[in-house]
C-alpha positions as CSV (number, residue, x, y, z in Angstrom):
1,X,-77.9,37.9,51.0
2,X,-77.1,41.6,49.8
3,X,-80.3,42.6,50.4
4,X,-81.2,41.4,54.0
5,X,-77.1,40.4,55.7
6,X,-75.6,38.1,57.7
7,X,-77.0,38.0,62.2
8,X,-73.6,39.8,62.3
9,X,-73.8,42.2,60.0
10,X,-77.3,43.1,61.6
11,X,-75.4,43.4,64.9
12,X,-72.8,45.5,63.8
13,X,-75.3,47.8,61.8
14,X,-76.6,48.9,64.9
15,X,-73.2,49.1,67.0
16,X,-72.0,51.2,63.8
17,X,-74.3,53.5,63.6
18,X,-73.2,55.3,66.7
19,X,-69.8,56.3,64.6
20,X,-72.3,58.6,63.1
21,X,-72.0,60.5,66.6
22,X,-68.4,60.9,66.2
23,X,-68.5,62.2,62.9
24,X,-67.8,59.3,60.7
25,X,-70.9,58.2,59.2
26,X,-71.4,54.8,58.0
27,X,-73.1,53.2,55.1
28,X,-74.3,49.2,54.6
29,X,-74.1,47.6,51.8
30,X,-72.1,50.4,50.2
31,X,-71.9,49.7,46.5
32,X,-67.8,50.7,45.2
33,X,-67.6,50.4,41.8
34,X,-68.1,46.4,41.1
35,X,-68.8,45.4,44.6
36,X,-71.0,46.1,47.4
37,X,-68.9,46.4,50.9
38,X,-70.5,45.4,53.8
39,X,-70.0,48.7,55.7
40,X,-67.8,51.7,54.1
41,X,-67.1,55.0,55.4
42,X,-67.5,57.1,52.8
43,X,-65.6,59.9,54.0
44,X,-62.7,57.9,54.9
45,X,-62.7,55.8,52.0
46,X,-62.9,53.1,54.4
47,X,-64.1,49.6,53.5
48,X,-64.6,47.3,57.2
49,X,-65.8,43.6,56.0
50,X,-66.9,41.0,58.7
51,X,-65.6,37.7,57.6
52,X,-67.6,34.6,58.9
53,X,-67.3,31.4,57.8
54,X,-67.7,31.1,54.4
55,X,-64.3,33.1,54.0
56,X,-62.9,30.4,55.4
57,X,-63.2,28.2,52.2
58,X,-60.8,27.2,50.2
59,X,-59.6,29.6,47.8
60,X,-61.5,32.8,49.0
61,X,-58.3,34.1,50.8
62,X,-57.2,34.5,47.2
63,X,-60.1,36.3,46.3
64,X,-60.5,38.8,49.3
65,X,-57.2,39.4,48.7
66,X,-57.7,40.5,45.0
67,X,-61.0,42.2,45.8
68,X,-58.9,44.4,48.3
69,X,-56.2,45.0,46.1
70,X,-59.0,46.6,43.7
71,X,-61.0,48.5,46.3
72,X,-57.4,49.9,46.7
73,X,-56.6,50.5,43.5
74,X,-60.4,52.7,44.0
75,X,-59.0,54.6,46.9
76,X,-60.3,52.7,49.4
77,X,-58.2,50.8,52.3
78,X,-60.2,47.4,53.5
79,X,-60.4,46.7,57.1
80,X,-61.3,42.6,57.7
81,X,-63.0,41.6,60.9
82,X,-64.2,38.6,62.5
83,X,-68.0,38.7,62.1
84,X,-67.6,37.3,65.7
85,X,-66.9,41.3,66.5
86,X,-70.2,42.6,65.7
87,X,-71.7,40.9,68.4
88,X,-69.2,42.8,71.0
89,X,-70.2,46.2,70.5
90,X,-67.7,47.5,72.5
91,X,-64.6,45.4,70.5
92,X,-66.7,46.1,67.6
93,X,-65.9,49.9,67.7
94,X,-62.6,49.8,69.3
95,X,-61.6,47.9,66.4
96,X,-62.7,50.5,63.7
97,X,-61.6,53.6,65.6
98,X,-57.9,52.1,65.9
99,X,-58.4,51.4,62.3
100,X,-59.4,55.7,61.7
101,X,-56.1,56.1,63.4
102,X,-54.3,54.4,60.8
């Protein structure tokens, strides 16, 4: 799955690659310390994840949430999104440029 993605992460790949034109380069399958985010920019220390279904199973809140708290404890702040986003490029990058603004 890490090498090749999710539909949605392919679909945001190429919405978030245009970030690159506003200075804010961004990398897939960015490897922080023990885990691999599915986008990060670097720069920002900013993680964004696209949660499909299998987040919704039981128990993986709990784990997100821990996997967060250590990206945190990294330097790194973890945006979530739908993976429904990434396949409304315009939500896609309103969505991460509010989250810049945080």
């Amino acid at each position: 799955m890490r090498r090749e993605g999710t539909t949605s992460e392919a679909f945001a790949w190429k919405t978030l690659r245009q970030m690159r034109d506003e200075g804010f380069p961004v990398r897939r399958q960015h490897p922080i310390g023990p885990y691999v985010a599915d986008f990060a920019i670097p720069s920002l220390n900013l993680v964004i994840e696209l949660d499909g279904a299998a987040h919704n199973i039981e128990g993986r809140a709990e784990l997100d949430q821990e996997r967060d708290e250590r990206l945190g404890e990294l330097g790194w702040r973890v945006v979530r999104l739908p993976a429904e986003i990434a396949f409304s490029p315009d939500h896609l990058l309103d969505a991460v440029r509010a989250a810049l603004k945080d």
